[in-house]
Backbone bond lengths (Angstrom), bond angles and torsions (degrees), N, CA, C in turn:
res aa  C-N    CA-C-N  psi(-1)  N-CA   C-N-CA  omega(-1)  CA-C   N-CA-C  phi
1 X - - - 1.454 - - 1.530 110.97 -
2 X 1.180 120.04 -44.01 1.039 100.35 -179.38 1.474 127.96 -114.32
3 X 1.565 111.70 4.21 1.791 104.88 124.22 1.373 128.03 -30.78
4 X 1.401 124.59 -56.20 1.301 115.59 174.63 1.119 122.96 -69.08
5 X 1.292 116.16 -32.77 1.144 113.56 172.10 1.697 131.32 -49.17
6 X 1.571 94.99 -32.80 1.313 116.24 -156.69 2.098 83.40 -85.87
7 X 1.158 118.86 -41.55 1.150 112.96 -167.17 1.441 120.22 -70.08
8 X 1.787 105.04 -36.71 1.525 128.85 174.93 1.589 92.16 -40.77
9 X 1.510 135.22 -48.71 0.910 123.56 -124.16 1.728 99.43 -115.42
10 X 1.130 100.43 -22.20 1.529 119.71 168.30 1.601 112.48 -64.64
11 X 1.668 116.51 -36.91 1.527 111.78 -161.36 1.669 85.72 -98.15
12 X 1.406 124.30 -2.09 1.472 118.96 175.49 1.252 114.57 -91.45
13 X 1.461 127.09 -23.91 1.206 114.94 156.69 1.295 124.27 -91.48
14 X 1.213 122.56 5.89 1.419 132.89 -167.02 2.201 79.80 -84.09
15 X 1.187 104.17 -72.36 1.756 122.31 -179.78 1.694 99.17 -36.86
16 X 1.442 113.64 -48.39 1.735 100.18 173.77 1.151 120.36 -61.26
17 X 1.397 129.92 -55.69 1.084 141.02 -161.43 1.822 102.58 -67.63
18 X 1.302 115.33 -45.11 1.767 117.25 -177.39 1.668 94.58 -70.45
19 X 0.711 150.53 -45.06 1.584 164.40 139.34 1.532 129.77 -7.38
20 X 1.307 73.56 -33.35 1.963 94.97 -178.51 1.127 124.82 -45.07
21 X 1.491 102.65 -60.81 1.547 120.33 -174.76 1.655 108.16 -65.00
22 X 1.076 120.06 -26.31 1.830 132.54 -177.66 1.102 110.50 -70.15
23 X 1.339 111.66 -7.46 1.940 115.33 -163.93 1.762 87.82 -118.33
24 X 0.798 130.00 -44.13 1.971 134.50 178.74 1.401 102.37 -111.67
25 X 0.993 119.15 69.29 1.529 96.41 156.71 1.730 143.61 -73.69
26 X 1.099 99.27 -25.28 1.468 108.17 -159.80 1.421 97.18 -163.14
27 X 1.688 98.85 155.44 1.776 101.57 173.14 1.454 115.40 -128.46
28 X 1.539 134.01 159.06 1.421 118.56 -163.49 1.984 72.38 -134.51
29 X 1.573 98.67 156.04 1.271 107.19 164.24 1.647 90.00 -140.70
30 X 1.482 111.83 164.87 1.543 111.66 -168.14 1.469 71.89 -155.59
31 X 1.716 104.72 148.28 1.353 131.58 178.31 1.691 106.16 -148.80
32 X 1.472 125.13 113.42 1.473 125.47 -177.85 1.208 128.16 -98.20
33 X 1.334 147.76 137.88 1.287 161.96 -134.22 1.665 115.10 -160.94
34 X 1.230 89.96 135.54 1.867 102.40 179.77 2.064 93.59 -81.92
35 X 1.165 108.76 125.82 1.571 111.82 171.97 1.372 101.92 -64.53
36 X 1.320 127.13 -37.83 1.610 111.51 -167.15 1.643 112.44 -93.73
37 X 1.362 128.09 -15.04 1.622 126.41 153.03 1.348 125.39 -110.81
38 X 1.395 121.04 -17.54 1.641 120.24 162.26 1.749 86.44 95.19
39 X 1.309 143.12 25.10 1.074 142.72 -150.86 1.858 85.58 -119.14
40 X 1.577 104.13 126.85 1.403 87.67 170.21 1.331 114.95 -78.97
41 X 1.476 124.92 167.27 1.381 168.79 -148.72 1.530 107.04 -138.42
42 X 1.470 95.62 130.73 1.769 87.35 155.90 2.092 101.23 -120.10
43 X 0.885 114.50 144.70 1.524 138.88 163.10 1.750 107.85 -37.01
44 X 0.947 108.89 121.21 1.753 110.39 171.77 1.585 100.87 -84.52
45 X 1.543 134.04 -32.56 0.991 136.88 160.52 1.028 135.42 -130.19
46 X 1.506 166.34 110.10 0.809 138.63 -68.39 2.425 96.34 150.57
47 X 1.512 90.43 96.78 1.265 87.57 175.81 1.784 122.24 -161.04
48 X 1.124 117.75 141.04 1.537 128.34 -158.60 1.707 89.55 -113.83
49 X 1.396 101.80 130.14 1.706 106.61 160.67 1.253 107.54 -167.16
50 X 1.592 104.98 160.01 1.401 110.28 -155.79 1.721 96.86 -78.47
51 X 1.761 104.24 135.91 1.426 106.40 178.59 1.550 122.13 -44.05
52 X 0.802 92.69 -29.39 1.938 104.42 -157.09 2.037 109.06 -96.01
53 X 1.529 88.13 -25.76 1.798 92.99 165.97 1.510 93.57 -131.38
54 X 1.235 125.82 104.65 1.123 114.63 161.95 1.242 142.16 -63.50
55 X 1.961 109.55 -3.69 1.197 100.74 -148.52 1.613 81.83 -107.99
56 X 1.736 126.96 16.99 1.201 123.17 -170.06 1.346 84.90 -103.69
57 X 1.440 128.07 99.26 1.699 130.68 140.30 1.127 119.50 -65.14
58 X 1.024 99.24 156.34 2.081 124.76 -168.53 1.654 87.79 -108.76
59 X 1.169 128.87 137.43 1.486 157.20 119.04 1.534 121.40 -23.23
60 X 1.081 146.72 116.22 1.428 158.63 -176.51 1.187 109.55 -95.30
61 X 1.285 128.52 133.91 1.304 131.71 144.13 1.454 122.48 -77.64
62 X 1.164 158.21 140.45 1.209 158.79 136.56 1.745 130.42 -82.87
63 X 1.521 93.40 101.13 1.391 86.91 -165.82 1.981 100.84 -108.64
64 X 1.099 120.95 -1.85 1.645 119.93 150.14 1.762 104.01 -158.47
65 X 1.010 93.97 -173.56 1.702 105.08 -158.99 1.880 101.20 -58.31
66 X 1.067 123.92 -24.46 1.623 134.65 -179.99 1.347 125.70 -116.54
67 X 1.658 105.84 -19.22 1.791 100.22 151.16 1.124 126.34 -117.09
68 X 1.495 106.45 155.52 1.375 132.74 -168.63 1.232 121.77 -116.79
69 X 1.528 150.17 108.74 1.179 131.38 -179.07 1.375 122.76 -121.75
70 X 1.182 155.30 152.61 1.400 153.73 175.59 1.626 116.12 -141.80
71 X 1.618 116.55 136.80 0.921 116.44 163.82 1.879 113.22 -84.38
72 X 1.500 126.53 158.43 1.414 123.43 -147.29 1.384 104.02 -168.90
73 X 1.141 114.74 139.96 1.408 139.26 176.85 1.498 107.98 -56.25
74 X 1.299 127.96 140.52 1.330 111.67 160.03 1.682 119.43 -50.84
75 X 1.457 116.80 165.20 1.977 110.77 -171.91 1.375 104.20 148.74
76 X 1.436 95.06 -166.69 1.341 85.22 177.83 2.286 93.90 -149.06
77 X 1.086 110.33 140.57 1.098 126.08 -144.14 1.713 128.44 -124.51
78 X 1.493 113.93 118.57 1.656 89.19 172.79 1.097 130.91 -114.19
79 X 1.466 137.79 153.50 1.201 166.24 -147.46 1.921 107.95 -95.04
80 X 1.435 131.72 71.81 1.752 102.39 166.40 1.196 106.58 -117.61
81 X 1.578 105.54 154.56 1.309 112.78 -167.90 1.723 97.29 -149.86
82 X 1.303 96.97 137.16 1.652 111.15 -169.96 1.465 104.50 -135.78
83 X 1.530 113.25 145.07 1.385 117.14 -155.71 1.308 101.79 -165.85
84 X 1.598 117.26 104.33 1.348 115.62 -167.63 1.481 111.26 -60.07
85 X 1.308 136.36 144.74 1.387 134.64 -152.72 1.465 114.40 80.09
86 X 0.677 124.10 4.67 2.191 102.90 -170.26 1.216 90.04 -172.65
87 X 1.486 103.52 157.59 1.167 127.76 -174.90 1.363 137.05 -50.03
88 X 1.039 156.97 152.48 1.529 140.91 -163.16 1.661 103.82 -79.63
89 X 1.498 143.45 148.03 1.058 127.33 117.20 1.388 156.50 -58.85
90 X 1.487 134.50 156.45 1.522 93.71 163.91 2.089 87.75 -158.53
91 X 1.066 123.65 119.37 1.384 129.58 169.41 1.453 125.92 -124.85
92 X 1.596 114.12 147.42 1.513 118.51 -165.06 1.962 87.47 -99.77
93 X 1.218 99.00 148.67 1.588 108.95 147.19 1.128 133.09 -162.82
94 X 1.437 121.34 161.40 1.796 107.63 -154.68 1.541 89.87 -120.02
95 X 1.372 110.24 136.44 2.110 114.86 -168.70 1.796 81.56 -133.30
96 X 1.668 101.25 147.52 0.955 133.46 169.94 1.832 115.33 -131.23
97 X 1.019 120.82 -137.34 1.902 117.55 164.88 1.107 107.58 -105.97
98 X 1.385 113.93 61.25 1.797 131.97 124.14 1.028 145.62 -117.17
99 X 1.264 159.30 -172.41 1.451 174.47 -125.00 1.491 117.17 -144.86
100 X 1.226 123.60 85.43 1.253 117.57 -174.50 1.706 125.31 -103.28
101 X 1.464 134.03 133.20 1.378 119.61 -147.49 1.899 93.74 -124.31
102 X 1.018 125.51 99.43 1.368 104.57 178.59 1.761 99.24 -94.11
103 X 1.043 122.78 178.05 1.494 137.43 178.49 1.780 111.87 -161.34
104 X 1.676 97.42 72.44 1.178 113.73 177.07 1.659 129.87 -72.33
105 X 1.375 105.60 119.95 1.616 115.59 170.64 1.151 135.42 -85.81
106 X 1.368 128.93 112.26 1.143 122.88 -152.07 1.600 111.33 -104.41
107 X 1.684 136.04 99.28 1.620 119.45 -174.69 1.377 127.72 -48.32
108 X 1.431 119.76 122.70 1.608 97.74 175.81 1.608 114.78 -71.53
109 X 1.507 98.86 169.28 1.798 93.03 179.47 1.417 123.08 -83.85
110 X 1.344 111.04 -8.05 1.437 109.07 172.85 1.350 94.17 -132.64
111 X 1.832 128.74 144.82 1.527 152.50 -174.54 1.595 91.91 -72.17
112 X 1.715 134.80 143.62 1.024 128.44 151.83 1.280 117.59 -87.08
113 X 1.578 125.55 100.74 1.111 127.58 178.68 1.570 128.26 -26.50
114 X 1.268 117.69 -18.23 1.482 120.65 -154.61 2.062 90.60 -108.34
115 X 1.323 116.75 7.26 1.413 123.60 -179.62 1.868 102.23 -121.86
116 X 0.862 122.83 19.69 1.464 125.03 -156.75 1.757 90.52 -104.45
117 X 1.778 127.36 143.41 0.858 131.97 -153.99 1.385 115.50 -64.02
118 X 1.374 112.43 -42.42 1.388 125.16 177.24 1.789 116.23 -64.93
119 X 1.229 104.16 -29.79 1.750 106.18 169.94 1.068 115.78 -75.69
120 X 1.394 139.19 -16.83 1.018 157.77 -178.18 1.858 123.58 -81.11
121 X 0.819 100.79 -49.27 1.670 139.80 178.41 1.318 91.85 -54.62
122 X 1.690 112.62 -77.16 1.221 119.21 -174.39 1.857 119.60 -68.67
123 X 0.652 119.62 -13.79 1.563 132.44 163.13 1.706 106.42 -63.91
124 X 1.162 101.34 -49.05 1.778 94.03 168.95 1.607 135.36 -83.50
125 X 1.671 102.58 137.48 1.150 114.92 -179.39 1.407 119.52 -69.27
126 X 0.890 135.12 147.94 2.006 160.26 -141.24 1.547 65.66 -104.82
127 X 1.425 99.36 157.94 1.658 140.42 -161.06 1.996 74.38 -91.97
């Protein structure tokens, strides 16, 4: 009995340990940005799920007001991000056991006139 026991318990951690990597594979960090000042943004909504089951969401970490990080299964995965003012995002990506860094820009819906090329231009001084 407790040979088997002893063995039951050997091929069960043997199965955790080969297993391991299937449960963490990979990590995503996401950092958000206004396209027209480069100023980060944080997401009013804000959600990761696996392409293929959508209804399996991923969990966020928040480690400042514009990044996001999660550890993640190997797969392949999508990206939406909503941000009152600007345009919606939405991106696929496929993670295995690596580190993936996106640095998403988000368009606002209306241009701030006072950033527009020609206001700009003229704001600068001649060499």
């Amino acid at each position: 009995m407790k040979r088997s026991l002893h063995a039951a318990l050997i091929i069960l951690l043997y199965l955790i340990i080969a297993n391991q990597s299937n449960l963490y594979a990979g990590r995503i960090e996401l950092k958000f940005f206004s396209s027209e000042t480069g100023y980060s943004v944080t997401p009013d909504n804000l959600l990761i799920c696996d392409a293929y089951n959508p209804k399996n969401i991923i969990s966020l970490n928040t480690s400042s007001g514009n990044s996001y990080s999660a550890v993640i299964n190997a797969g392949s995965y999508t990206i939406t991000a909503i941000k009152s003012g600007y345009t919606g995002s939405q991106t696929g990506f496929t993670i295995d056991e690596n580190e993936i860094k996106y640095d998403i820009f988000l368009d606002p819906l209306t241009s701030n006139p006072k950033l527009n090329t020609q206001r700009i231009k003229s704001l600068l001084k001649p060499d």
